[in-house]
C-alpha positions as CSV (number, residue, x, y, z in Angstrom):
1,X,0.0,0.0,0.0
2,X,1.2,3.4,-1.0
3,X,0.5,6.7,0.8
4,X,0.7,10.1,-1.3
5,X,3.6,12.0,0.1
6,X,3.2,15.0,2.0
7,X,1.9,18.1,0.4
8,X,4.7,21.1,0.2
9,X,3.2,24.4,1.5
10,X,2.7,27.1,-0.8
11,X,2.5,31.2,0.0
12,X,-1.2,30.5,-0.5
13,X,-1.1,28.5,2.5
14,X,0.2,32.0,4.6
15,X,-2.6,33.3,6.5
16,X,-3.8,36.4,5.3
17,X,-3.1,40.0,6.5
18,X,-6.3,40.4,8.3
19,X,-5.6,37.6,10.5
20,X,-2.4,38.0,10.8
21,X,-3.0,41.5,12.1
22,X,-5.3,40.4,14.5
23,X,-3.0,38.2,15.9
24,X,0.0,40.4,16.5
25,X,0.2,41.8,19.9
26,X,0.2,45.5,21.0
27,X,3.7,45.6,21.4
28,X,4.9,43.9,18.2
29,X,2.7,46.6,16.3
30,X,4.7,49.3,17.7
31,X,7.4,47.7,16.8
32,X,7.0,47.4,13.2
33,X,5.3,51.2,13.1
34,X,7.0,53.0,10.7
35,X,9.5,55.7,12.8
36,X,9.3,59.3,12.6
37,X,12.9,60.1,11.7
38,X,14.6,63.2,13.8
39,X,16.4,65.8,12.5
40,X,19.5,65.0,13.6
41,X,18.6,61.2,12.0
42,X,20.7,60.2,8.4
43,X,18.6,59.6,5.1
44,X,15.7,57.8,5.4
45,X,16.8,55.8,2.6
46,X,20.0,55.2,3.7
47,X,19.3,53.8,6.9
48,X,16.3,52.2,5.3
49,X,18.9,50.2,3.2
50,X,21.3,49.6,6.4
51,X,18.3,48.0,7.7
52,X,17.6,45.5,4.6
53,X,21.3,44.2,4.0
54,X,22.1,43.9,8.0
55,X,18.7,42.0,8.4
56,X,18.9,38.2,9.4
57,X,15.1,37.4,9.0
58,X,14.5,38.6,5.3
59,X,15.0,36.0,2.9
60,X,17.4,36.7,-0.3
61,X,14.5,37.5,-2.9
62,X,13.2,39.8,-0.6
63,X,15.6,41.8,0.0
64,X,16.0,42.0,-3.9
65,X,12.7,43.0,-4.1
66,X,13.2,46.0,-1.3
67,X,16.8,47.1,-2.5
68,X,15.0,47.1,-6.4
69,X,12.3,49.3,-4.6
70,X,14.6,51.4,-2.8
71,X,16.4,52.3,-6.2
72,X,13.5,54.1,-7.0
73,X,12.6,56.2,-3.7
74,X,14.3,59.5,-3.1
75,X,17.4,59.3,-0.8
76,X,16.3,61.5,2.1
77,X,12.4,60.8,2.3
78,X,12.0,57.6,1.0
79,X,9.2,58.9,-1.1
80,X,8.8,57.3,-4.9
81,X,7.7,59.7,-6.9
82,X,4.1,59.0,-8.9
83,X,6.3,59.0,-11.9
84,X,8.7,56.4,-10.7
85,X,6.3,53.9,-8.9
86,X,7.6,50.5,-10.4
87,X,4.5,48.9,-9.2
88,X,4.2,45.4,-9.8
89,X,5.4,44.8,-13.9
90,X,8.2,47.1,-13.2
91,X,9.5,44.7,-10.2
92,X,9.2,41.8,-12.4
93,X,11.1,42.8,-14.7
94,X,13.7,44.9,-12.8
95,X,14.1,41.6,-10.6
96,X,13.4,38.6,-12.8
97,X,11.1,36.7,-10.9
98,X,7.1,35.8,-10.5
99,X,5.0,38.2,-9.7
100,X,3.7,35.8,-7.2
101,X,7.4,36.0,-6.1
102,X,7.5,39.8,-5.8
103,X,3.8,39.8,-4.4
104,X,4.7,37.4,-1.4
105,X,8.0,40.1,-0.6
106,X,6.0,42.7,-1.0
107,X,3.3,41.2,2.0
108,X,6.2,40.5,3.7
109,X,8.3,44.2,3.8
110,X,4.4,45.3,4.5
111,X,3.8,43.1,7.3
112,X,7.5,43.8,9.2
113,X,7.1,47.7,8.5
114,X,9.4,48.1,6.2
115,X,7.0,49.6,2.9
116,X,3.6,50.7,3.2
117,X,1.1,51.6,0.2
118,X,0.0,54.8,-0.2
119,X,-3.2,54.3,-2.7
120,X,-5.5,51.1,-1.8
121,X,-5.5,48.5,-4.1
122,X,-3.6,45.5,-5.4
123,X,0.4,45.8,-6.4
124,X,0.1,45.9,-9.6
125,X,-1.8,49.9,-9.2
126,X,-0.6,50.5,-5.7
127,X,1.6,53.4,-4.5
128,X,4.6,52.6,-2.2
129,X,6.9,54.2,0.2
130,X,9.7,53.0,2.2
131,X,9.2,53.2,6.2
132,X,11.3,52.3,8.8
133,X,10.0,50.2,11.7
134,X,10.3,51.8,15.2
135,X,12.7,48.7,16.5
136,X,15.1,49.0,13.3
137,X,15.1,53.0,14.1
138,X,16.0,52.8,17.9
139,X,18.3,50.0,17.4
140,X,20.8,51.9,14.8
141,X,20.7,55.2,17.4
142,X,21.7,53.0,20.0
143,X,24.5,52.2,17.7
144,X,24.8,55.4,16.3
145,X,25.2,54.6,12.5
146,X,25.8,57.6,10.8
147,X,25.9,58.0,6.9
């Protein structure tokens, strides 16, 4: 007798954000709250991108995804112009992977604080910006990383 092997779990198998967000604890939210930068407090961009390549828990096509992003965002407010939105094609091609690929990075930067859309919608129309989560903010001042 033969038993089907086990099934291998898919993004689609991630809970969604709603629940997710439910689930997160008061403190973690604050955490992952984008930080108001001081100013006395390097480019957003730049410490945005300290952030990305020092982080242990993103995984490699995610932070190609974010770094890809951050080339389009201005250096000191992390702003991407209407203009210069890649939105979701753009990433694709700029990247060279799925779009289910750069969608499930894209939930994930979301979800840890580190982008944040400014229209509603799906990624392929939405407007993004880079934020930095509070934790990631007070960590590098702690450390004083200067630019």
């Amino acid at each position: 007798m033969t038993t089907a092997p086990p099934r291998r779990p898919s993004p689609a198998d991630m809970p969604r954000t709603a629940t997710a967000a439910a689930s997160t604890s008061r403190a973690d939210r604050r955490l992952i709250a984008p930080a108001v930068l001081g100013p006395d407090d390097p480019p957003l961009r730049g410490i945005w991108e300290i952030g990305i390549r020092t982080s242990r828990s993103i995984p490699r096509t995610h932070r190609l995804v974010a770094l890809t992003l951050a080339t389009h965002a201005d250096y000191t407010t992390g702003l991407i112009a209407d203009q210069d939105q890649p939105c979701l094609d753009g990433l694709v091609t700029e990247c060279r992977l799925h779009a289910a690929q750069i969608v499930v990075a894209l939930n994930s930067l979301a979800t840890r604080g580190w982008i944040q859309r400014t229209t509603p919608g799906r990624y392929e129309t939405a407007h993004l910006v880079l934020t930095i989560p509070n934790a990631l903010l007070t960590r590098l001042r702690k450390e004083r990383v200067s630019l």
